[in-house]
Residue frames relative to the residue before (quaternion, step in Angstrom):
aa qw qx qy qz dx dy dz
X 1.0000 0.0000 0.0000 0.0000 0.00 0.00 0.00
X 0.3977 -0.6411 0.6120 0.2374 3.80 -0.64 0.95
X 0.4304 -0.6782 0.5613 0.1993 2.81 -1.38 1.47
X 0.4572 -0.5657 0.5371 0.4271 3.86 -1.31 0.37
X 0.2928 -0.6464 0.6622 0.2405 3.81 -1.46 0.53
X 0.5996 -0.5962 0.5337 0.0136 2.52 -1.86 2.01
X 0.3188 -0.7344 0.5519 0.2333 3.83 -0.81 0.47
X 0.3643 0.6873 -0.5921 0.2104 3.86 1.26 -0.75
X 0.7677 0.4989 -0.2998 0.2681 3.53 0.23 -1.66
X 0.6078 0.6134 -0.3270 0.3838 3.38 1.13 -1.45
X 0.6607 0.5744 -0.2754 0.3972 3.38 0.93 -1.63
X 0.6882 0.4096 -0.3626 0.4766 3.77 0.48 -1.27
X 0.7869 0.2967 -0.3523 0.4106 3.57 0.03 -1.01
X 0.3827 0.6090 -0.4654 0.5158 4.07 1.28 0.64
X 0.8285 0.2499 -0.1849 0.4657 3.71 0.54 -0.85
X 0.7744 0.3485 -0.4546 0.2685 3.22 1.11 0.18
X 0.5441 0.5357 -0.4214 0.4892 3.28 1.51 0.26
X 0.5041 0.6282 -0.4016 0.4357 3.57 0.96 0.75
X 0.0364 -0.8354 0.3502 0.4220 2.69 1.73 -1.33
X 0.4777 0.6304 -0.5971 0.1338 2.94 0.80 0.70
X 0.7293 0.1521 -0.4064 0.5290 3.69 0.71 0.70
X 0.5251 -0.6949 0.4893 0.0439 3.63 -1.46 1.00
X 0.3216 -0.7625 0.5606 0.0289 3.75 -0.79 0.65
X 0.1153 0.7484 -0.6436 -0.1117 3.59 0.27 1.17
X 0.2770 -0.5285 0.7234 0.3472 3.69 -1.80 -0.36
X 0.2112 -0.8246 0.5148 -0.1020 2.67 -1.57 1.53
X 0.4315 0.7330 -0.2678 0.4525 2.67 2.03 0.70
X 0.3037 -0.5846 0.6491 0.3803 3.80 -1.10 0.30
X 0.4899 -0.5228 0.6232 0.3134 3.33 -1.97 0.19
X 0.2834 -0.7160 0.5927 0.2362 3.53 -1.39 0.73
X 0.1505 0.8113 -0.5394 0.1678 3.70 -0.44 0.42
X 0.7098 -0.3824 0.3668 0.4642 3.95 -1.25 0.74
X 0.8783 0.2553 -0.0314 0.4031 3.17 -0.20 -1.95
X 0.6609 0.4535 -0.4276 0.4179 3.72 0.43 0.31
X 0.5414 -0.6102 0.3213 0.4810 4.25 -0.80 -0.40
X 0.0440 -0.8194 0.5683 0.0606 3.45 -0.30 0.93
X 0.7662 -0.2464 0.0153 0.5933 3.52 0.88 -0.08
X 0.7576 -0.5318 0.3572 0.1249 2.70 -1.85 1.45
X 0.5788 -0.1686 -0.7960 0.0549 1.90 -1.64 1.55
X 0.7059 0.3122 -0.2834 0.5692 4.08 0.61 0.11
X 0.7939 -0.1393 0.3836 0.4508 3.05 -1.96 -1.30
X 0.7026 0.4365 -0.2081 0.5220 4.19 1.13 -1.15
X 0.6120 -0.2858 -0.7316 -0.0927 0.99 -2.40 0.85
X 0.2804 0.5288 -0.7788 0.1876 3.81 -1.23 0.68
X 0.2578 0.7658 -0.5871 -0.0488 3.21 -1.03 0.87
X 0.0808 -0.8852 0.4117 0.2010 3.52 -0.67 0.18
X 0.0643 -0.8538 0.5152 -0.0383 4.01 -0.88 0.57
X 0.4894 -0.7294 0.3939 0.2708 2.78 -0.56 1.93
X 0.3317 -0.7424 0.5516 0.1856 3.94 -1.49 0.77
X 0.8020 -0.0860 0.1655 0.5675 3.27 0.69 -1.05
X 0.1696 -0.7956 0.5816 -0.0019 3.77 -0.61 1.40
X 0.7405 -0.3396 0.2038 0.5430 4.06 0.18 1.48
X 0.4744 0.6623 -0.5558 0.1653 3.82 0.49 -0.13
X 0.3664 -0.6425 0.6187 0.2651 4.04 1.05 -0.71
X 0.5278 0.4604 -0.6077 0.3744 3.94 0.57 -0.22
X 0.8531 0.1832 -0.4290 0.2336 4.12 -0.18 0.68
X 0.6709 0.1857 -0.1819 0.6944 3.38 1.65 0.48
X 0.6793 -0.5714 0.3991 0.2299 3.35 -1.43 0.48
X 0.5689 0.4735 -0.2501 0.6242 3.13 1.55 -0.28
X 0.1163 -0.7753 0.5860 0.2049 3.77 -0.59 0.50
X 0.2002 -0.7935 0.5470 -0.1764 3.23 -0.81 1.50
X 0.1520 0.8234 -0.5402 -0.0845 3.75 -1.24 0.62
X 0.0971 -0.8024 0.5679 -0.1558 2.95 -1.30 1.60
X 0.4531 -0.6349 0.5448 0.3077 3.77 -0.82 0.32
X 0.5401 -0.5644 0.5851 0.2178 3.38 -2.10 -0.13
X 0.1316 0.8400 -0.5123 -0.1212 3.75 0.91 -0.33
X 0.0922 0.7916 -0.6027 -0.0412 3.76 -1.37 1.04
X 0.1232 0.8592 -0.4622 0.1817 3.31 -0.22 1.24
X 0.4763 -0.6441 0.4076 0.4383 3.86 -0.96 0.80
X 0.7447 -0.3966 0.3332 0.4208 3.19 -1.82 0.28
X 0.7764 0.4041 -0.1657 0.4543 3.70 0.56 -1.45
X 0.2899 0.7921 -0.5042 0.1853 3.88 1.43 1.13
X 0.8463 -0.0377 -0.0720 0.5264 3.79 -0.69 0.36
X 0.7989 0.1547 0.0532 0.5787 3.90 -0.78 -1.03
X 0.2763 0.8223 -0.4874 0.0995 3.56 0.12 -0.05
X 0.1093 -0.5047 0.7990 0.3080 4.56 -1.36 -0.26
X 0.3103 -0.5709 0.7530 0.1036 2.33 -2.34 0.14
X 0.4149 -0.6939 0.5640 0.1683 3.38 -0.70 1.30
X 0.5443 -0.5878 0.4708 0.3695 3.63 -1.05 0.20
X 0.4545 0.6726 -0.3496 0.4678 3.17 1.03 -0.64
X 0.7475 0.5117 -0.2806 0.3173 3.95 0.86 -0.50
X 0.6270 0.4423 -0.1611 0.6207 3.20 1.86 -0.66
X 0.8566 0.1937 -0.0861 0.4704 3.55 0.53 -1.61
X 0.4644 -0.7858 0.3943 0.1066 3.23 -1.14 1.46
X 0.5654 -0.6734 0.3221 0.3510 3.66 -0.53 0.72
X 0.7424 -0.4960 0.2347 0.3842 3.30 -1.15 1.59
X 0.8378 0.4112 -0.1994 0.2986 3.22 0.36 -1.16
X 0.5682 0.6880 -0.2410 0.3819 3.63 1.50 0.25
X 0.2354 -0.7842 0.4893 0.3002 3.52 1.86 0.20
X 0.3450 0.6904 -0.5903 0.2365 3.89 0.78 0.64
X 0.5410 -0.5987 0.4744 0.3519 3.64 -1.07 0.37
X 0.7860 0.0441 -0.1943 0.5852 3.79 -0.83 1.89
X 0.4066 0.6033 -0.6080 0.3179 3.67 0.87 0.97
X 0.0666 0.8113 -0.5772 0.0646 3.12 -1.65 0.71
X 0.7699 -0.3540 0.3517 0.3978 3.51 -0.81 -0.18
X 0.6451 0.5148 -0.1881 0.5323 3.28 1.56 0.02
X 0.4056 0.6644 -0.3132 0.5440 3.35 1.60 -0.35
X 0.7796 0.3364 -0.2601 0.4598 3.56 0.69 -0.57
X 0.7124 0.3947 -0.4060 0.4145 3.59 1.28 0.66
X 0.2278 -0.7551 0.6128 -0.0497 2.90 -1.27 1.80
X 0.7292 -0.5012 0.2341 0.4028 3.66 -0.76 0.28
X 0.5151 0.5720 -0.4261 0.4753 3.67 0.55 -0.22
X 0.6538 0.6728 -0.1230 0.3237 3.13 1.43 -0.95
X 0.5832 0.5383 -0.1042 0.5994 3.38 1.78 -1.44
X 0.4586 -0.7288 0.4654 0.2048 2.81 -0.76 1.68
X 0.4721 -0.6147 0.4011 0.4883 4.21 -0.59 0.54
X 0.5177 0.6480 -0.3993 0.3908 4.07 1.43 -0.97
X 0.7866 0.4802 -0.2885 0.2597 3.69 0.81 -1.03
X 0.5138 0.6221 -0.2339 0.5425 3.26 2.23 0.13
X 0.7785 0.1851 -0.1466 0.5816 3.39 0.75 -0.22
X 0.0087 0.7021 -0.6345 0.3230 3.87 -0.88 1.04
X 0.6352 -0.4701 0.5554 0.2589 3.55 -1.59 0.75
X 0.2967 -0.8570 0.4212 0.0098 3.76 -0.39 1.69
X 0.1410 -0.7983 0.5809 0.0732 3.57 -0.81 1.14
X 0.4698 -0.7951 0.3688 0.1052 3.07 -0.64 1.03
X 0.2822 0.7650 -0.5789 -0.0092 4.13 1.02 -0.68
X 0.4533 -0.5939 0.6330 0.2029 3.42 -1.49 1.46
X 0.2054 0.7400 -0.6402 0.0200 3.68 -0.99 0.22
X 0.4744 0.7611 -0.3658 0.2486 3.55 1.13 1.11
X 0.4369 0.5915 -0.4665 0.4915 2.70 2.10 0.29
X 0.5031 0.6209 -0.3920 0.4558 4.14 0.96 0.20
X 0.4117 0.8364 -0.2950 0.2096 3.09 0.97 0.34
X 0.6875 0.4432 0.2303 0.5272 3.51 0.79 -0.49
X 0.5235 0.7977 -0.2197 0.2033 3.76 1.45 -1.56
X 0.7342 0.0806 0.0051 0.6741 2.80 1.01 -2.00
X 0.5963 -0.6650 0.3627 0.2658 2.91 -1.81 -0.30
X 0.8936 0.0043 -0.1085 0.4356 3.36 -2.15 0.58
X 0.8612 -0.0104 0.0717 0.5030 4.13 -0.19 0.22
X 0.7015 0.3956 -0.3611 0.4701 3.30 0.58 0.58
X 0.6553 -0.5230 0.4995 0.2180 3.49 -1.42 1.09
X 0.1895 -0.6002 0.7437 0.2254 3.56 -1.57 0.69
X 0.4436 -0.6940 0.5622 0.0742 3.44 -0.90 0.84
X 0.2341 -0.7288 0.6400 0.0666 3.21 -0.67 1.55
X 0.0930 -0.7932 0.5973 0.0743 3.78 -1.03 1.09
X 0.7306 -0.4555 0.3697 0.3495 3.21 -1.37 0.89
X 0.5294 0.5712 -0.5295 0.3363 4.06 1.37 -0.41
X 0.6094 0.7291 -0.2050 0.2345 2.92 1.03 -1.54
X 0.7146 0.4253 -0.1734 0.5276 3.31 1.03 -1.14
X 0.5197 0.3983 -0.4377 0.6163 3.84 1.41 -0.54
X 0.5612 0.5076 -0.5542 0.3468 3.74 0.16 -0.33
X 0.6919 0.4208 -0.2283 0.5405 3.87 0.65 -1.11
X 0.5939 0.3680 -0.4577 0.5499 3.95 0.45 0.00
X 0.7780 0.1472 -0.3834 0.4754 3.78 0.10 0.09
X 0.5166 0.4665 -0.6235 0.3560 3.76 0.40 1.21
X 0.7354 0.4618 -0.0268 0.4952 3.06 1.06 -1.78
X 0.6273 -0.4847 0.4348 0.4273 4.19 0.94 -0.75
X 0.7361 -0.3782 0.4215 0.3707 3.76 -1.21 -0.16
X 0.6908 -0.3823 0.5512 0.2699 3.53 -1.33 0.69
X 0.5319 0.6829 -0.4464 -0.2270 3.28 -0.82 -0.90
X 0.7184 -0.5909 -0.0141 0.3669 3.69 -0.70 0.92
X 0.6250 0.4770 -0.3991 0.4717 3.37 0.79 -0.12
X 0.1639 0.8329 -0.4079 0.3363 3.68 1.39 0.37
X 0.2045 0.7403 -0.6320 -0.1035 3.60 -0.51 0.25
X 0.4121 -0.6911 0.5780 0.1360 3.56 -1.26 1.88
X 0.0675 0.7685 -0.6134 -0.1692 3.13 -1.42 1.02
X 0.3049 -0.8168 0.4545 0.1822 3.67 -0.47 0.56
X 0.2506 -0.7994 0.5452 -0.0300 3.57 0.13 2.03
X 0.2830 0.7577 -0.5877 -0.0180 3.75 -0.84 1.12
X 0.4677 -0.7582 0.2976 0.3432 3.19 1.91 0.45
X 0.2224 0.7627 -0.5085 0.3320 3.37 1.20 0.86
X 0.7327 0.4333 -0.3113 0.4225 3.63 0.39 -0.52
X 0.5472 0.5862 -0.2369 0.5485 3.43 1.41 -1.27
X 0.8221 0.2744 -0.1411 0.4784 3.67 0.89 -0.27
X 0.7436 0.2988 -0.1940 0.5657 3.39 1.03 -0.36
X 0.5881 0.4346 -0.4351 0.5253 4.23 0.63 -0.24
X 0.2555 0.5982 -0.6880 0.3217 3.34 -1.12 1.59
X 0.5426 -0.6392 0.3645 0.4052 3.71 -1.24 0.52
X 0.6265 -0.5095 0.3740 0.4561 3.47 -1.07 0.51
X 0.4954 -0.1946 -0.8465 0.0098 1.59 -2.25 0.92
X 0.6006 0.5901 -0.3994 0.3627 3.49 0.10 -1.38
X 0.6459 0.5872 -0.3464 0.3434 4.09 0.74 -0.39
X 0.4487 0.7362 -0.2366 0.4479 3.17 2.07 -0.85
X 0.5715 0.4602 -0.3908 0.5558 3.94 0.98 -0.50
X 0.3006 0.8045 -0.4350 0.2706 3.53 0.30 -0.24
X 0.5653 -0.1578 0.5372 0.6058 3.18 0.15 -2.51
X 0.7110 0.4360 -0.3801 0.4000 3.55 -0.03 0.09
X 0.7400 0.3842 -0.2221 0.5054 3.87 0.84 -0.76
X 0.7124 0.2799 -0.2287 0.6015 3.50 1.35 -0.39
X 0.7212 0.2315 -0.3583 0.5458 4.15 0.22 0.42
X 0.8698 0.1641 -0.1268 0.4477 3.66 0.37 -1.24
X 0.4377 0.6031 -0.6255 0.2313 3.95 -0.34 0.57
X 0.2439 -0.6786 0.6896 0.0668 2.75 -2.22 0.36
X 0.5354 -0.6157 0.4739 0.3313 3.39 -0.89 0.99
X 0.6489 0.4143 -0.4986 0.3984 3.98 0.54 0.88
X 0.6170 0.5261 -0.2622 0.5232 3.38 1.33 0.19
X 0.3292 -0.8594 0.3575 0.1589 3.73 1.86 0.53
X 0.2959 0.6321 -0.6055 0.3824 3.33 1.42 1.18
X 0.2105 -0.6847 0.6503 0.2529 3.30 -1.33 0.19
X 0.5870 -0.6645 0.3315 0.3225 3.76 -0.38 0.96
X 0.2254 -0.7438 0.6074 0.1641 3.66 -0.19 0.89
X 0.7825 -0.3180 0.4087 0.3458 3.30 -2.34 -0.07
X 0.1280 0.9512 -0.2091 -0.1875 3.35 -1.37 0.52
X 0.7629 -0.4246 -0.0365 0.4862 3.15 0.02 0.83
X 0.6637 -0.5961 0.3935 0.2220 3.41 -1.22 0.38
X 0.1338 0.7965 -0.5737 0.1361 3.81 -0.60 1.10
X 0.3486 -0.6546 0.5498 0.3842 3.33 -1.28 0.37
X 0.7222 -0.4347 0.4512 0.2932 2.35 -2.39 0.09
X 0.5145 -0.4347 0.5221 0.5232 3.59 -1.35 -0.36
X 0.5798 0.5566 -0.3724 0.4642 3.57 0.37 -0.44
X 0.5709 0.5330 -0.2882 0.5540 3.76 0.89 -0.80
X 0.5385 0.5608 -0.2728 0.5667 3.82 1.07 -1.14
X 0.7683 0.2614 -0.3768 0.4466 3.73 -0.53 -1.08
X 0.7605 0.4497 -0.3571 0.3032 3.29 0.06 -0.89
X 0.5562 0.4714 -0.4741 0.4937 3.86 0.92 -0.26
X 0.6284 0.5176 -0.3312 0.4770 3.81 0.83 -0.86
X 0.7205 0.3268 -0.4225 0.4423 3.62 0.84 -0.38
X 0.4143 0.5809 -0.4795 0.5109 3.51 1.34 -0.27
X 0.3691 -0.6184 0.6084 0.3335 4.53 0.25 -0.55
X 0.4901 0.6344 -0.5544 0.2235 3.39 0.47 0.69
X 0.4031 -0.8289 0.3840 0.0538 3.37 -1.22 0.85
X 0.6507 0.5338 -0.1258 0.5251 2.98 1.93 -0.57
X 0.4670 0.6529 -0.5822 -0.1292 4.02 -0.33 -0.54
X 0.1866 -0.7534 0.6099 0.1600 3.68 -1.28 0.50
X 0.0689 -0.7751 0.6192 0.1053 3.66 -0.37 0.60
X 0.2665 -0.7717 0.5085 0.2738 3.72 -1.76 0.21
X 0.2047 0.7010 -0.5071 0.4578 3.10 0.63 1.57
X 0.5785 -0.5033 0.5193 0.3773 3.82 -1.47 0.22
X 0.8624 0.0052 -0.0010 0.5063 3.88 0.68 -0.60
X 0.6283 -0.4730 0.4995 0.3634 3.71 -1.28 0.56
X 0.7231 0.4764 -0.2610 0.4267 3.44 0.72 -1.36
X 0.4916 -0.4760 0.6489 0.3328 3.74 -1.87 0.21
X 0.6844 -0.5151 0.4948 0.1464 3.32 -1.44 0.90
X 0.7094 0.2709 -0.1908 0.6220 3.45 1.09 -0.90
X 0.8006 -0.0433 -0.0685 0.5937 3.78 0.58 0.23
X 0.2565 -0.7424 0.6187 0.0165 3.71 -0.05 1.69
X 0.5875 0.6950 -0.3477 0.2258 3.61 0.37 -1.02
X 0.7021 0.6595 -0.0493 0.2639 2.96 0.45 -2.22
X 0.8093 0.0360 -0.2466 0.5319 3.28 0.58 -0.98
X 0.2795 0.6933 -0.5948 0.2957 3.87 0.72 0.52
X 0.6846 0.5146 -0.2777 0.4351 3.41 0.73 -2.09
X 0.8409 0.2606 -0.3267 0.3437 3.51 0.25 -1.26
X 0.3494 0.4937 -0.5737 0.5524 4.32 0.80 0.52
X 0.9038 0.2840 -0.2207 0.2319 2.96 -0.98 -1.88
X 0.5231 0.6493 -0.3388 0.4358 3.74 1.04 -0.47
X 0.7997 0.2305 -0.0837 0.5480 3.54 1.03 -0.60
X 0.5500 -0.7497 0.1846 0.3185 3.09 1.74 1.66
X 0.0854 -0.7732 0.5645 -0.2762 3.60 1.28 1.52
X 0.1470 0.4927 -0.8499 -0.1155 3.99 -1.25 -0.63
X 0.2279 -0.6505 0.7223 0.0562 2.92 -1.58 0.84
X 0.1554 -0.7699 0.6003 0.1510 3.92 -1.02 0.33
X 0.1368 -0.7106 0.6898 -0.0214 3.89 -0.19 1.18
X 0.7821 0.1820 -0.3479 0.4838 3.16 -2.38 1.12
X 0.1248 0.6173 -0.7201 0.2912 3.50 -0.42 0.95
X 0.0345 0.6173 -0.7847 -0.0440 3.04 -1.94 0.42
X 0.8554 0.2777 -0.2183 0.3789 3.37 -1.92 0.56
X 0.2587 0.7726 -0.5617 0.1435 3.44 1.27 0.47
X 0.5934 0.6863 -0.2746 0.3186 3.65 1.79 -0.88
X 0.6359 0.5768 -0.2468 0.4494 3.39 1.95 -0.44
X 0.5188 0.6766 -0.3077 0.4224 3.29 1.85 0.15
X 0.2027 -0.6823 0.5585 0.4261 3.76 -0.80 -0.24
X 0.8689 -0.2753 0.2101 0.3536 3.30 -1.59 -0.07
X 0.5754 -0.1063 0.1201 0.8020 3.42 1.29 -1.51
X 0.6241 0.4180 -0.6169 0.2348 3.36 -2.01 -0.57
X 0.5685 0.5112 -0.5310 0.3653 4.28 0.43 -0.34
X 0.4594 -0.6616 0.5926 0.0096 3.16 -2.06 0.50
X 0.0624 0.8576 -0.5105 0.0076 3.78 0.88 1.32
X 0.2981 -0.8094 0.5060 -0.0034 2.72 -1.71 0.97
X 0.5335 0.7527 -0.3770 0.0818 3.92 0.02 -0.17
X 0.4022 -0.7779 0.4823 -0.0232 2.91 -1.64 1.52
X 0.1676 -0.7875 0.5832 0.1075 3.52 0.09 0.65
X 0.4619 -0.6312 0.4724 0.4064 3.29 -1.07 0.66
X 0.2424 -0.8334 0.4679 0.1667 4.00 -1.00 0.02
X 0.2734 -0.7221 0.5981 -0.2148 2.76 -0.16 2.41
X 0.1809 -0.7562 0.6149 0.1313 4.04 -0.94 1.17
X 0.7519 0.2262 -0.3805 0.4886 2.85 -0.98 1.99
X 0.6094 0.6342 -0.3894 0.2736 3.34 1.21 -0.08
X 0.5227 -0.6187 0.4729 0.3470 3.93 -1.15 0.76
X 0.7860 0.0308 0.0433 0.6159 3.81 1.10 -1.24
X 0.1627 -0.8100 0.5518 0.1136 3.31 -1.24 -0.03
X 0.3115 -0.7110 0.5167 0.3613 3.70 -0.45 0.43
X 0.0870 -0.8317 0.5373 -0.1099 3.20 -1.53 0.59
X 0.4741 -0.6489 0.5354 0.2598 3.51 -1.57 -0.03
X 0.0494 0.7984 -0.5990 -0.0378 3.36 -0.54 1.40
X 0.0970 -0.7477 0.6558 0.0374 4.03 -1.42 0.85
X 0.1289 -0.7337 0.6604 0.0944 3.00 -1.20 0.23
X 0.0241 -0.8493 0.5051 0.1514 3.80 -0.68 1.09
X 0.1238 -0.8014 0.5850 -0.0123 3.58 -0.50 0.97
């Protein structure tokens, strides 16, 4: 029996050659000389395989080798990265420990996009330590904008990438001068980026959300990275870290995407995030 044809597709690629809706990328580039994962530019590496020569197929073809950790540029985290499977008496195992990304449905990554500014935290506290997004903050944006609601996907906009991702040196403010330095490398520790609290966690989880994506190097606070991982990912959260252009978004009415590649057994995955608005 012939299926019946769906209009969703016709319609989107209708409004965006109209323009009357837009396609941002919300993704960082991965590359040698820029930060691709924390605490620098490494491990991302990349090595050319085969330049048109045909010596491994009849066709002569060129293409690289790419080797790079799970948590490399744009990237989610599976629960599986923080909380340890049930059966390991590890501190915060659970029934979540056993989800890795193959695992995450592709629906729980993409969802109607809230926007919460938190870029005026910028700067707050001092040298190496996180301003701390609190759960007020986000009730502060449900009574401008409406209610949470669960198929929601939270993004947390402090314009930290938009200001700090650039090629090294200058790429080194990022995540390296404010979480990882050492007084033999004559950095002085810079400002640092914005994260919520665990408290900021429970409450999106009591809200039934499934998504949060932040544009920072980590979910976690600089002075305590842990904390709010356990209390998201524990209650099967995926978080998406390294955003960019969250500032090109409106409050609500956008359309978030992201796709992690899907690697069996993996904790995170790099990926392609969009938003269409």
């Amino acid at each position: 029996m012939e299926k019946s044809v769906s209009p969703v597709g016709t319609e989107i690629a209708r409004l965006i050659r109209s323009e009357q809706a837009q396609v941002i990328d919300l993704s960082v580039l991965i590359s040698e000389d820029t930060p691709a994962w924390c605490p620098g530019g490494q491990p991302f590496l990349k090595a050319k395989f085969n330049w048109f020569e045909g010596s491994l197929s009849r066709a002569p073809f060129f293409d690289y080798v790419l080797i790079m950790e799970e948590h490399t540029g744009t990237h989610c985290d599976a629960p599986a990265h923080m909380i340890p499977p049930p059966d390991t008496n590890l501190p915060h195992a659970g029934p979540e420990g056993n989800t890795t990304v193959e695992k995450i449905p592709v629906t729980q990554t993409m969802g109607p996009a809230l926007v919460v500014d938190c870029t005026d935290l910028v700067g707050t506290e001092k040298p190496g330590v996180s301003p701390v997004i609190e759960p007020e903050r986000i009730k502060q944006w449900e009574a401008r904008h409406g209610d949470i609601r669960p198929d929601d996907v939270v993004l947390l906009y402090t314009g930290w990438t938009d200001r700090f991702f650039r090629q090294f040196p200058e790429g080194y403010k990022l995540d390296q001068d404010c979480r990882f330095w050492t007084p033999l490398w004559g950095r002085e520790r810079t400002i640092g980026f914005p994260a919520p609290s665990a408290r900021t966690m429970e409450y999106l989880v009591e809200k039934g959300v499934r998504h949060v994506g932040i544009d920072t190097p980590s979910m976690g606070l600089i002075q305590d990275d842990n904390s709010p991982h356990w209390a998201g990912l524990e209650h099967g959260l995926v978080f998406t870290e390294k955003l960019c252009n969250l500032g090109k978004l409106p409050p609500r009415g956008a359309f978030y995407i992201f796709l992690g590649i899907k690697v069996k057994g993996g904790t995170g995955a790099p990926g392609r995030a969009i938003a269409i608005v």
